[in-house]
C-alpha atoms as an extended CHARMM CRD file, in Angstrom:
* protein
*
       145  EXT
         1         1  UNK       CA            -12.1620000000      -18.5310000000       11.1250000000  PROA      1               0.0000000000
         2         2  UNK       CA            -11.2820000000      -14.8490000000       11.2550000000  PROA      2               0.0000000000
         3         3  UNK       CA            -14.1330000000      -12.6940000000        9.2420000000  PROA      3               0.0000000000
         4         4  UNK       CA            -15.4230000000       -9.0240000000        9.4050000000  PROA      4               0.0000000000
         5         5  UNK       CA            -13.5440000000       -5.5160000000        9.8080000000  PROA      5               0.0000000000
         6         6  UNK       CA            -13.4530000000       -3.5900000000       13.0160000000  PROA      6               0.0000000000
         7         7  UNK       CA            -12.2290000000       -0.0100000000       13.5120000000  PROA      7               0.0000000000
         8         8  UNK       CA             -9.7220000000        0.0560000000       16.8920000000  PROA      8               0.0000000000
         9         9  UNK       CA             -7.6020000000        2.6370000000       18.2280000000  PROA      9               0.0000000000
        10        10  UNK       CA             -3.6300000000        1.8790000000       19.4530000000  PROA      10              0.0000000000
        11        11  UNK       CA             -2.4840000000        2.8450000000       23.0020000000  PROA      11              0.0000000000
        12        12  UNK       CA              0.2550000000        5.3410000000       23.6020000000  PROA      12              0.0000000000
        13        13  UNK       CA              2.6330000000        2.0560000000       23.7420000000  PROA      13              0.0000000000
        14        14  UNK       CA              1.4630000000        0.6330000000       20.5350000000  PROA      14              0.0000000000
        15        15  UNK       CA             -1.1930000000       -2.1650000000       21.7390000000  PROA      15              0.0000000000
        16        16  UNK       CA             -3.9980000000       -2.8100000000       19.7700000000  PROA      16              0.0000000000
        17        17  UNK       CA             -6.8550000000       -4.6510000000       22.2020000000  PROA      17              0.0000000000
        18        18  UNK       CA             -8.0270000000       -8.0390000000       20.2230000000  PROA      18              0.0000000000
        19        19  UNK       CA            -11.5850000000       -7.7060000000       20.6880000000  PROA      19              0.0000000000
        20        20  UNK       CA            -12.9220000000      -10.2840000000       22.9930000000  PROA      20              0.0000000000
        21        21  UNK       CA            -14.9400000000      -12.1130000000       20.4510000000  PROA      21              0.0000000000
        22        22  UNK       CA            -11.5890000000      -12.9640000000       18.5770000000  PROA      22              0.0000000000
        23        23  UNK       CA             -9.3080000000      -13.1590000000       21.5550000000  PROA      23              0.0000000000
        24        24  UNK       CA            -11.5560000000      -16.5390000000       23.0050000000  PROA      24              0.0000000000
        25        25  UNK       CA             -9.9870000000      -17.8170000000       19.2360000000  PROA      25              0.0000000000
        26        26  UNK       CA             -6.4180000000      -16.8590000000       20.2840000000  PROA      26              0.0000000000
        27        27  UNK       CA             -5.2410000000      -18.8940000000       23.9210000000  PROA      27              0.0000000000
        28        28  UNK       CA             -3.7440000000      -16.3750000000       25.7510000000  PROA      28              0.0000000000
        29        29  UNK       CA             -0.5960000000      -18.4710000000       25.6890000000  PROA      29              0.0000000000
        30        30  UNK       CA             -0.9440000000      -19.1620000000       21.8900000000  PROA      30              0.0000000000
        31        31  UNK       CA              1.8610000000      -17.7930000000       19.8950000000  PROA      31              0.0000000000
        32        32  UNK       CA              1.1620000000      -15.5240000000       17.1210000000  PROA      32              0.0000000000
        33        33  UNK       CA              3.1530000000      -13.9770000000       13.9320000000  PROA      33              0.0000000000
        34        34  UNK       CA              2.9550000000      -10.6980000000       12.7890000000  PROA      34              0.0000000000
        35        35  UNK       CA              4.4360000000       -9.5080000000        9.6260000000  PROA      35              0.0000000000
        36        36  UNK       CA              4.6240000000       -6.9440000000        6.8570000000  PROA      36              0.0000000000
        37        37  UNK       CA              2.2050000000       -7.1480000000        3.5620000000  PROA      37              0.0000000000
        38        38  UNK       CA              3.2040000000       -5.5760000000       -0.4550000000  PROA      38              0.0000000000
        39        39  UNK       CA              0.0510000000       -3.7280000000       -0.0310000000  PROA      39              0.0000000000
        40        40  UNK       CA              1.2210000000       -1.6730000000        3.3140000000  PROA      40              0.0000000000
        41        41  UNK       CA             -0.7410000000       -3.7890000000        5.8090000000  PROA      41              0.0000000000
        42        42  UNK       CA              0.2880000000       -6.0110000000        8.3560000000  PROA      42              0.0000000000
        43        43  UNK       CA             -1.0060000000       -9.6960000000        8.8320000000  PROA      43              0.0000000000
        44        44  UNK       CA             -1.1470000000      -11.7480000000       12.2800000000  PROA      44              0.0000000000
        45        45  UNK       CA             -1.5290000000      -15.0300000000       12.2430000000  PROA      45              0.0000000000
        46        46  UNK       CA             -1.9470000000      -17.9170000000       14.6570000000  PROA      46              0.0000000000
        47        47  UNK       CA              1.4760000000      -19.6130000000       14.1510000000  PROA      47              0.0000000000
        48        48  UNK       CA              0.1110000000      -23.4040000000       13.2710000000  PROA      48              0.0000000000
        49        49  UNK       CA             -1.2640000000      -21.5710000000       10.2450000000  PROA      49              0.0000000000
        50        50  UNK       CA              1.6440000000      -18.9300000000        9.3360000000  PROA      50              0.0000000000
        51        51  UNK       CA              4.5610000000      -21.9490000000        9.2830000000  PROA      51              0.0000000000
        52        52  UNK       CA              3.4440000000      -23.4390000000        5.8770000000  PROA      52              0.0000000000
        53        53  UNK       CA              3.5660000000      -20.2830000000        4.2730000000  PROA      53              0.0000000000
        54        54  UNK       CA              6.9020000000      -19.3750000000        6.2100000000  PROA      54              0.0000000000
        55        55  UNK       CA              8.1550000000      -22.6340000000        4.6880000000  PROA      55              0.0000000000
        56        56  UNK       CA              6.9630000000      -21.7330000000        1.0180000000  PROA      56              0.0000000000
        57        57  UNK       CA              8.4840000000      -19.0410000000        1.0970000000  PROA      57              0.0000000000
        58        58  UNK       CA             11.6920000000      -20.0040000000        2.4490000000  PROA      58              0.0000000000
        59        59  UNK       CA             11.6550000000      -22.2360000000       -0.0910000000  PROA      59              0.0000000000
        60        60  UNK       CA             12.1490000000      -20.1170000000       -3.1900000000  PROA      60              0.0000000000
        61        61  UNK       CA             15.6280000000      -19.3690000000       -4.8330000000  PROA      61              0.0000000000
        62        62  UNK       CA             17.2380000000      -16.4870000000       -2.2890000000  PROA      62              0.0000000000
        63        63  UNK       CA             18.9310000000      -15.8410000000       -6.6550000000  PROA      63              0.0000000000
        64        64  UNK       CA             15.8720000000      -14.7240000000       -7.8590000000  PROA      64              0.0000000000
        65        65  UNK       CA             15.4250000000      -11.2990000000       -6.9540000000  PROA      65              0.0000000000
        66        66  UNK       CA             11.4040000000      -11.3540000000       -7.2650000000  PROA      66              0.0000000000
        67        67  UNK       CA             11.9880000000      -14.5690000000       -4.3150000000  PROA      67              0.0000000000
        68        68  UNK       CA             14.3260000000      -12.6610000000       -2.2150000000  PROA      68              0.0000000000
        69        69  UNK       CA             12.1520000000       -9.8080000000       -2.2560000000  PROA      69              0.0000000000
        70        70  UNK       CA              9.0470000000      -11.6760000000       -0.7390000000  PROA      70              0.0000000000
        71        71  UNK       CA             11.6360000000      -13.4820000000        1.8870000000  PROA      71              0.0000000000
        72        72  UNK       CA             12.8910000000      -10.3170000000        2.9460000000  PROA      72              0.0000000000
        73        73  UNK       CA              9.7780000000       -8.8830000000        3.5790000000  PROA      73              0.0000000000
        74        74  UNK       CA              7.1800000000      -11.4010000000        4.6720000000  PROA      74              0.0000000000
        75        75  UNK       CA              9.9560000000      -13.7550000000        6.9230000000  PROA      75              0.0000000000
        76        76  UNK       CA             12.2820000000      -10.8730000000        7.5490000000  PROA      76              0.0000000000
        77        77  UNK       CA              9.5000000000       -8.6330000000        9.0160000000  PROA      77              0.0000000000
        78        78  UNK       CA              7.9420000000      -11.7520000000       10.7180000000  PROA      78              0.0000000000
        79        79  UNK       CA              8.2330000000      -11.5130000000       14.8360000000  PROA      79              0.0000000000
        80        80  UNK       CA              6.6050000000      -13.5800000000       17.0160000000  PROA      80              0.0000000000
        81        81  UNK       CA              4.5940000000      -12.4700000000       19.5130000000  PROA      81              0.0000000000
        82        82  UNK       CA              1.8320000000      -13.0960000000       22.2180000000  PROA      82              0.0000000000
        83        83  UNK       CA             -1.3560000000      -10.9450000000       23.4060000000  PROA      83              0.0000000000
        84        84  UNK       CA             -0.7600000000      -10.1110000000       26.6910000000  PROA      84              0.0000000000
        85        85  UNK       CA             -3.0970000000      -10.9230000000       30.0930000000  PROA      85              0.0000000000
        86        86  UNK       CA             -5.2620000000       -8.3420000000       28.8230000000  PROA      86              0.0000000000
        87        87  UNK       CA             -5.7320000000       -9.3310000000       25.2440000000  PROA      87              0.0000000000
        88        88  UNK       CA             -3.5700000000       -6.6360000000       23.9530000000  PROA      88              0.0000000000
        89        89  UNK       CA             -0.9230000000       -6.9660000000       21.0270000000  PROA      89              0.0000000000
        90        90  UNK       CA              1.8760000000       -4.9760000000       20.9230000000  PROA      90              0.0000000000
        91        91  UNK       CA              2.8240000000       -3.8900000000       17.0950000000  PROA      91              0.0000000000
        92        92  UNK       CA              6.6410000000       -2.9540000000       17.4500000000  PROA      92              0.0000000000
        93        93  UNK       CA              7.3900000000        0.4330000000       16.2800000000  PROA      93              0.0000000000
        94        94  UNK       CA              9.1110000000       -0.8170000000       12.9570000000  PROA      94              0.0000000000
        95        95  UNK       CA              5.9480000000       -2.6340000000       11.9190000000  PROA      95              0.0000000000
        96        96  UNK       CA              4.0050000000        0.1740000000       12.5320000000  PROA      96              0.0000000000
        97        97  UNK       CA              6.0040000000        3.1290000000       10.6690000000  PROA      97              0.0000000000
        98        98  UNK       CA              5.8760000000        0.0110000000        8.0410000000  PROA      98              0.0000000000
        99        99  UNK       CA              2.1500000000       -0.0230000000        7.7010000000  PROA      99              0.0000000000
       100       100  UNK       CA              1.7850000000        4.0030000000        8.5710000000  PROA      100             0.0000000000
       101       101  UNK       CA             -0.1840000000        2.7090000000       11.8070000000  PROA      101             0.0000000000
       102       102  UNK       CA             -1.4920000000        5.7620000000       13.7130000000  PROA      102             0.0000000000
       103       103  UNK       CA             -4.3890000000        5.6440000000       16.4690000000  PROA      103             0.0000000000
       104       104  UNK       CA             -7.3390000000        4.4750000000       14.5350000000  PROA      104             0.0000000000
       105       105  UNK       CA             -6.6000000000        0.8110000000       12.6080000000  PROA      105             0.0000000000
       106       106  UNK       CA             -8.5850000000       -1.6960000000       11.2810000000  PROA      106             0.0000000000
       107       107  UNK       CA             -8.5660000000       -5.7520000000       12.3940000000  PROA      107             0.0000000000
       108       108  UNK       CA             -9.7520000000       -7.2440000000        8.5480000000  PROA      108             0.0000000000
       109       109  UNK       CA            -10.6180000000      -10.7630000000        8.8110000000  PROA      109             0.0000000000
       110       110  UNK       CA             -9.1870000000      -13.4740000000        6.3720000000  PROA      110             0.0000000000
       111       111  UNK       CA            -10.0940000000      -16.4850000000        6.9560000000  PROA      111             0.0000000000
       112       112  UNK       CA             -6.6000000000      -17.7710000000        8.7060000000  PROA      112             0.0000000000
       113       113  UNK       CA             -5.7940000000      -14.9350000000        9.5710000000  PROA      113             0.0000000000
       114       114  UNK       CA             -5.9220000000      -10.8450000000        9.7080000000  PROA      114             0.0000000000
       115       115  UNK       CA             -5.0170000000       -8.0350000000        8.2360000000  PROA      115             0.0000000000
       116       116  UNK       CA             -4.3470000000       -4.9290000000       10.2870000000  PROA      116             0.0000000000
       117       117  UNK       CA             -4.0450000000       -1.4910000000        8.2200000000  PROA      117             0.0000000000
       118       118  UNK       CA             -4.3180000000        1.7200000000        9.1850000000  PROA      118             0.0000000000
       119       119  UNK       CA             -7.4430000000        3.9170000000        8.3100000000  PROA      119             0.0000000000
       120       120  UNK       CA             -5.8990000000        5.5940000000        5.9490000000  PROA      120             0.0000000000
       121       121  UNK       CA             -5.0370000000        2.4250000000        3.8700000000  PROA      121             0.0000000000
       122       122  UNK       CA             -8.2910000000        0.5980000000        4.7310000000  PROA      122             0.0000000000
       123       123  UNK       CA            -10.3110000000        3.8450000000        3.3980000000  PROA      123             0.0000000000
       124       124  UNK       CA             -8.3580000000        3.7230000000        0.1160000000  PROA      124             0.0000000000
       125       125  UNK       CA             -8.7960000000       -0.4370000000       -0.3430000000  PROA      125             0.0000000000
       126       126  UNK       CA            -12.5090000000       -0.0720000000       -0.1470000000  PROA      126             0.0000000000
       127       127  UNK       CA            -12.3370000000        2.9110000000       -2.6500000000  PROA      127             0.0000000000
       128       128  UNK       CA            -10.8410000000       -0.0560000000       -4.7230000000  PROA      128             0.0000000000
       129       129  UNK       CA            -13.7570000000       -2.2050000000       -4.3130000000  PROA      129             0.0000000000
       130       130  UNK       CA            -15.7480000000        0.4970000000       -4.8840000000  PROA      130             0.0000000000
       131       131  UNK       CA            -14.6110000000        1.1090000000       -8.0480000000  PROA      131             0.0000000000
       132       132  UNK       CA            -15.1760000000       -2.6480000000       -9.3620000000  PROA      132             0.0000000000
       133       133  UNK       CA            -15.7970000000       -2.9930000000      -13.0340000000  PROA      133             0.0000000000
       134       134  UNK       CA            -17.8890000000       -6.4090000000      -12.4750000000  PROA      134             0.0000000000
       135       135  UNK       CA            -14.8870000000       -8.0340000000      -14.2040000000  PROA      135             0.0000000000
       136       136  UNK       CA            -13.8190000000      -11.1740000000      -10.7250000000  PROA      136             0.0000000000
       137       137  UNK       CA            -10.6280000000      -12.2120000000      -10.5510000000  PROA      137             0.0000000000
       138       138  UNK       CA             -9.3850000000      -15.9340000000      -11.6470000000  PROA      138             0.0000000000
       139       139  UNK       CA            -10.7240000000      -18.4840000000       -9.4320000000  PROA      139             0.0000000000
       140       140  UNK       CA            -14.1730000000      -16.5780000000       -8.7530000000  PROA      140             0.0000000000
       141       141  UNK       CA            -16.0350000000      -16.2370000000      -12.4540000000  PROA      141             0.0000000000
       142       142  UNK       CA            -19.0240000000      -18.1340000000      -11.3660000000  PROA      142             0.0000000000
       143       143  UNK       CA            -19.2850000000      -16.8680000000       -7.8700000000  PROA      143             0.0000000000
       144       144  UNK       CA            -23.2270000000      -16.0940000000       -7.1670000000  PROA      144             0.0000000000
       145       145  UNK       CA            -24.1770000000      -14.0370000000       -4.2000000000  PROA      145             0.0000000000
């Protein structure tokens, strides 16, 4: 399980480093997906958990343009990748002009996965939650912390 946020910087070559207590998670030979978010982030997954979504996805009428949307961007912005022998991740430059990635990023923990956004982005999310009105979302009415 991928939890908690951690500020990193990208190299000159555009490779974030995993930190090492979330790179044990990933094998070094495990394949991963990253892809493009609606809310101008990007997510990486471990591939065993990003097929079923790929496949729900795919799913949907290509006639609907709501459906083709999603497909377009989620599955067409989806590239495989690995870290490397140093734990790195290399964000191609399209995926990062996508999510206006500069030096300083965030890894966001999700559960199955994370979200990487850029500071920028991850500053203006937590304004978000900042500005709560008490009022949870469906699904979460009788959550008690």
């Amino acid at each position: 399980m991928f939890q908690g946020a951690t500020v990193l910087n990208l190299d000159a070559k555009g490779r974030l480093a995993v930190p090492a207590r979330h790179r044990e998670t990933f094998a070094l030979d495990e394949r991963l997906v990253l892809t493009a978010h609606p809310h101008r982030c990007l997510l990486l997954y471990p591939v065993a958990a990003w097929e079923p979504i790929r496949d729900k996805v795919l799913a949907t009428s290509s006639l609907n343009p709501n459906s083709a949307a999603i497909k377009r961007l989620l599955v067409g912005n989806a590239r495989d990748e690995q870290l490397d022998s140093a734990g790195r991740l290399l964000i191609a430059p399209e995926l990062r002009q996508f999510a206006q990635l500069e030096k300083r990023v965030w890894l966001v923990g999700q559960g199955s996965h994370f979200e990487i956004w850029s500071d920028m982005g991850w500053q203006k999310e937590q304004e978000k939650v900042f500005a709560f009105d008490g009022q949870l979302p469906p699904g979460l009415e009788d959550l008690a912390l």
